[in-house]
TILUM-161262 format. One record per residue: residue in three letters; x, y, z of N, C-alpha, C in turn; residue number from 1. Coordinates in nm, 3 decimals. Each point is the difference from the previous one (the first is absolute). Example, Ala and Ser with C-alpha at 12.3 -4.5 7.8 and 13.67 -1.06 7.14 Angstrom:
! TILUM-161262
{pt ALA,{1.319,-0.569,0.780},{-0.089,0.119,0.000},{0.090,0.120,0.000},1}
{pt SER,{-0.035,0.105,-0.072},{0.082,0.119,0.006},{-0.077,0.109,0.073},2}
***
This chain:
! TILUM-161262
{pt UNK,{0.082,-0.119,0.000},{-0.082,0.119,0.000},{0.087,0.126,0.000},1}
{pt UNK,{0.099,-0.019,0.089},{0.081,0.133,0.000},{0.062,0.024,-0.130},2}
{pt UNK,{0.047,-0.099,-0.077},{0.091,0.030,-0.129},{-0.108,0.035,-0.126},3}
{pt UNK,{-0.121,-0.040,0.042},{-0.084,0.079,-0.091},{-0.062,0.114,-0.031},4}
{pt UNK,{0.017,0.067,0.163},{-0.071,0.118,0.042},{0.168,0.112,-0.011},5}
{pt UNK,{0.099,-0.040,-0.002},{0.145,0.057,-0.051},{-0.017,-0.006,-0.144},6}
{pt UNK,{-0.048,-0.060,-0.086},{-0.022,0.011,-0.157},{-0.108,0.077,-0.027},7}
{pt UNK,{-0.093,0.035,0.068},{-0.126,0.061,-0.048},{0.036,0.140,0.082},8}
{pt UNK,{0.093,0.072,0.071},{0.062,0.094,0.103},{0.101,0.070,-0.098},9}
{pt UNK,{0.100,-0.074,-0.045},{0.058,0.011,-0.122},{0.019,0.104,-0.099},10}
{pt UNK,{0.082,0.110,0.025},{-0.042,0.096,-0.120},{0.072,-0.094,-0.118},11}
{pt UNK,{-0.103,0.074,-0.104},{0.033,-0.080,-0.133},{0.165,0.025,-0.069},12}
{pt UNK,{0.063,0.153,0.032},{0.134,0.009,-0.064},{0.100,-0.080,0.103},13}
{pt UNK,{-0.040,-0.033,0.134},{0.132,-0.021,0.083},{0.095,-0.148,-0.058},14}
{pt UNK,{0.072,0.012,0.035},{0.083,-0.151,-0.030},{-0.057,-0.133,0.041},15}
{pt UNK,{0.038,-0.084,-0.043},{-0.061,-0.103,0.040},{0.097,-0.050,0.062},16}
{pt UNK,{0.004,-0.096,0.099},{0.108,-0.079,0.106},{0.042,-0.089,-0.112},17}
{pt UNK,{0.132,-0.037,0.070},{0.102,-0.123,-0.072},{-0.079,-0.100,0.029},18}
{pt UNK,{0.046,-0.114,-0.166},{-0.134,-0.137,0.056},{0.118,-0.088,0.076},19}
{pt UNK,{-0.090,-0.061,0.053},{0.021,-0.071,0.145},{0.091,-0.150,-0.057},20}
{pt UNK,{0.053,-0.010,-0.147},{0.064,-0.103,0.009},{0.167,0.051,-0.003},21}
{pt UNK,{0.050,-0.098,0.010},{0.165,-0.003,-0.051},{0.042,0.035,-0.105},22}
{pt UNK,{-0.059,0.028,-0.110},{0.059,0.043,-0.110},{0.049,0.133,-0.020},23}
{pt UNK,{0.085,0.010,-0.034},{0.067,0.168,0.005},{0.028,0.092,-0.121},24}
{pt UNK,{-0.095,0.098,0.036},{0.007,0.078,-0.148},{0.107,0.159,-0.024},25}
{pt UNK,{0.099,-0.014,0.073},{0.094,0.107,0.031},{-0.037,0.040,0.103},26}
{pt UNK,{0.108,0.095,0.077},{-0.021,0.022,0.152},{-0.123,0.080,0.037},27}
{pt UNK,{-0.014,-0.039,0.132},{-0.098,0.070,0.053},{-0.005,0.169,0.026},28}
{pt UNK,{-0.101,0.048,-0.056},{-0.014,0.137,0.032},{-0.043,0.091,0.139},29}
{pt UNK,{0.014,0.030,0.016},{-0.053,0.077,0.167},{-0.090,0.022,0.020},30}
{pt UNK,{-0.131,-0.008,-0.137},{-0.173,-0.045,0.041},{-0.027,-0.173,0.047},31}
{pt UNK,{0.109,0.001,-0.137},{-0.052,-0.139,0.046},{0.010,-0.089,0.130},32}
{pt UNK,{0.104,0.071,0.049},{0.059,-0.041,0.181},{-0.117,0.038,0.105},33}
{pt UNK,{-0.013,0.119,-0.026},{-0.149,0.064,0.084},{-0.151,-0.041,-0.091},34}
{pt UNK,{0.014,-0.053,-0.101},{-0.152,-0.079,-0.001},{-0.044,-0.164,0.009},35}
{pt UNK,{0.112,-0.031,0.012},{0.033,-0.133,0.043},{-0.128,-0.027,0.087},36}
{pt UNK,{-0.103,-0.133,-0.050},{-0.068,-0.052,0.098},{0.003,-0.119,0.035},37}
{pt UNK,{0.024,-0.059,0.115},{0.042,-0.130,0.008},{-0.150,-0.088,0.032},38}
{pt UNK,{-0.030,-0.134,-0.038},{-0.116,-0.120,0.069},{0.016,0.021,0.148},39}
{pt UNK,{-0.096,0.008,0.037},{-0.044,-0.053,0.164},{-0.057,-0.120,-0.011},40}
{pt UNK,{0.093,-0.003,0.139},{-0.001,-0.185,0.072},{-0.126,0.035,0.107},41}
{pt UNK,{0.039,-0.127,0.072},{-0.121,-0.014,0.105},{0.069,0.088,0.119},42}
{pt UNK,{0.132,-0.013,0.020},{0.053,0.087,0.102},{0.104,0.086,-0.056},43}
{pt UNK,{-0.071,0.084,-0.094},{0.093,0.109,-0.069},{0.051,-0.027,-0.160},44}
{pt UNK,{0.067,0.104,-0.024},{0.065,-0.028,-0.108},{0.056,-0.126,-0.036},45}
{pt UNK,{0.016,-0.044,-0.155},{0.063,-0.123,-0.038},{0.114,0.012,-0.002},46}
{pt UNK,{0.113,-0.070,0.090},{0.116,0.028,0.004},{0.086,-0.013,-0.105},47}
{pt UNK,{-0.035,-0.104,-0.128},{0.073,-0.046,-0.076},{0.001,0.125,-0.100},48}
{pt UNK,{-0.117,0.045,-0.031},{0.018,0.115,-0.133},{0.067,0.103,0.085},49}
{pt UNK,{-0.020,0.063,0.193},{0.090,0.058,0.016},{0.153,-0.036,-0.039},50}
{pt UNK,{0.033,-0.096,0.058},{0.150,-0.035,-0.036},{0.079,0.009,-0.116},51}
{pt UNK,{-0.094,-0.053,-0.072},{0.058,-0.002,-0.166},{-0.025,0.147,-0.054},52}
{pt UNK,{-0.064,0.125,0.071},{-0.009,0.127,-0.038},{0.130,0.058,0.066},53}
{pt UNK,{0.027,-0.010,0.112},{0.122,0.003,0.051},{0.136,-0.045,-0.065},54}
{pt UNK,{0.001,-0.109,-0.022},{0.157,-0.056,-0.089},{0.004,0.115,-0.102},55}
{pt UNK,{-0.094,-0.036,-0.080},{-0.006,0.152,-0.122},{0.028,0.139,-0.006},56}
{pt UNK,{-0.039,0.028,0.129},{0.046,0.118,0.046},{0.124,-0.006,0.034},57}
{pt UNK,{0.050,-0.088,0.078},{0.196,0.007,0.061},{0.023,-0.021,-0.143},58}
{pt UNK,{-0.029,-0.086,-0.059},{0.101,-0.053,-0.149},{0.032,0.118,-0.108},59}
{pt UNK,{-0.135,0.089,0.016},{-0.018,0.115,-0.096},{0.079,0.137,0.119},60}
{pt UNK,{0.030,0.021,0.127},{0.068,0.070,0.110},{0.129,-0.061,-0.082},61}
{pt UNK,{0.025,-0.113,-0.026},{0.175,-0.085,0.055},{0.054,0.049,-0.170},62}
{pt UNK,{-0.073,0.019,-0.089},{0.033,0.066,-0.144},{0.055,0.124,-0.010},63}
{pt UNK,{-0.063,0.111,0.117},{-0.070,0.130,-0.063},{0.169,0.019,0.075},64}
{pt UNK,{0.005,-0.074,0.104},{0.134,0.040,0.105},{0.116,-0.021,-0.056},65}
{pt UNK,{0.005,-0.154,-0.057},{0.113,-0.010,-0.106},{0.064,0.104,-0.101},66}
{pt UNK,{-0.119,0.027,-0.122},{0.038,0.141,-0.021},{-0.021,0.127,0.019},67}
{pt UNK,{0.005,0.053,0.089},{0.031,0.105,0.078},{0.126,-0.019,0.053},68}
{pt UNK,{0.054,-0.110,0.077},{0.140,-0.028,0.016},{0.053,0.057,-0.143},69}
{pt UNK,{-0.032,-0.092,-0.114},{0.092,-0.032,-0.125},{0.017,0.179,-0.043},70}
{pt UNK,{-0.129,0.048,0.011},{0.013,0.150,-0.036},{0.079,0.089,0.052},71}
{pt UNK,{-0.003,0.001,0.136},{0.099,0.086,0.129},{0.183,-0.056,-0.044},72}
{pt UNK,{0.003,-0.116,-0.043},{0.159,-0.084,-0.048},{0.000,0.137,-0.114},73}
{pt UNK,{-0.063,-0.021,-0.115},{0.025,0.069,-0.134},{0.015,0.140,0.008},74}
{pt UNK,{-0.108,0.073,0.120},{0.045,0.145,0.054},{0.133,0.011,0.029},75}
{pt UNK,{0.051,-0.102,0.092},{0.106,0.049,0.075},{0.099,-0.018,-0.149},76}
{pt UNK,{0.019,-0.135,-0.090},{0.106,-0.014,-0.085},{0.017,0.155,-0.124},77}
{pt UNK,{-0.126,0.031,-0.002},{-0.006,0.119,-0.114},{0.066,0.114,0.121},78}
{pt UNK,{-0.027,-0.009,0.100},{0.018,0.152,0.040},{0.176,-0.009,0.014},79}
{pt UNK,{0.060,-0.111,0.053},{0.137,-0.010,0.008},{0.035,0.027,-0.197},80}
{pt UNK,{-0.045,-0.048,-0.102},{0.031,0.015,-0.097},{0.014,0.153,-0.027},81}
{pt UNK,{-0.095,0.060,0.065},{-0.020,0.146,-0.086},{0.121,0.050,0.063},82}
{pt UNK,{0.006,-0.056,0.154},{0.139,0.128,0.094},{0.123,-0.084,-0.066},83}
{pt UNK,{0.016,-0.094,-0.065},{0.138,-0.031,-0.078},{-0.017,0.076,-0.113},84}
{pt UNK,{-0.078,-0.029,-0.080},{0.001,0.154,-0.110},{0.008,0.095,0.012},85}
{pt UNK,{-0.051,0.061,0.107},{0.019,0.141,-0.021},{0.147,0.017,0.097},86}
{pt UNK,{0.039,-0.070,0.066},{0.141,0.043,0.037},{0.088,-0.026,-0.110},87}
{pt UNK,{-0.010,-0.097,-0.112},{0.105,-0.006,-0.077},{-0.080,0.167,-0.114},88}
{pt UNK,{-0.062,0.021,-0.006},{-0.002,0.143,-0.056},{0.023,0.095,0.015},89}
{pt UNK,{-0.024,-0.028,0.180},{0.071,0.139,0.073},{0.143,-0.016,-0.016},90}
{pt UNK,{0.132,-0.103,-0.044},{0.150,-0.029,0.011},{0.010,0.019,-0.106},91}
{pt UNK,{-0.059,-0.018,-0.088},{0.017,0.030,-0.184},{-0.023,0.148,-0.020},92}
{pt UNK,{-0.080,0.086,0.089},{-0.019,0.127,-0.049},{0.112,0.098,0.091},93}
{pt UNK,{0.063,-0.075,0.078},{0.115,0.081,0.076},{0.102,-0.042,-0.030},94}
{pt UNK,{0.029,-0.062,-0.085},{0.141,-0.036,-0.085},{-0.009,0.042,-0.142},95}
{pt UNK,{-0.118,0.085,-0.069},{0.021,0.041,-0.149},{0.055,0.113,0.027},96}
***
């Protein structure tokens, strides 16, 4: 009753929640995290679609962190590149 009276509540432009299986259609968006609706059990939520919404989330967290590392590496290698260039320009322009 409740998941029907949430569909008929429903504005018609809002997003619709991620479907509730395993299949993965590129990462999750930040509606889709906050419209997320999970099955109710007899004593609460179904733990299993929680869980498996969870892994997805660390797995898609354990990506975003990786590169951001890989990005902050490539900052630091370009920025040492630029201060070796421009010191060998600054030694080339005080020896012409």
């Amino acid at each position: 009753m409740r998941n029907l009276l949430r569909r008929l509540t429903r504005r018609p432009d809002a997003p619709q929640p991620a479907p509730t299986s395993t299949i993965r259609s590129g990462p999750l968006r930040p509606w889709q995290m906050r419209e997320r609706c999970f099955n109710q059990r007899r004593h609460g939520l179904d733990p299993v679609e929680i869980r498996a919404f969870l892994h997805r989330v660390a797995d898609e967290l354990a990506v975003a962190q990786t590169a951001l590392v890989a990005v902050q590496e490539e900052n630091v290698r370009i920025k040492n590149a630029l201060r070796t260039w421009q010191s060998a320009q600054s030694a080339n322009r005080r020896y012409r």
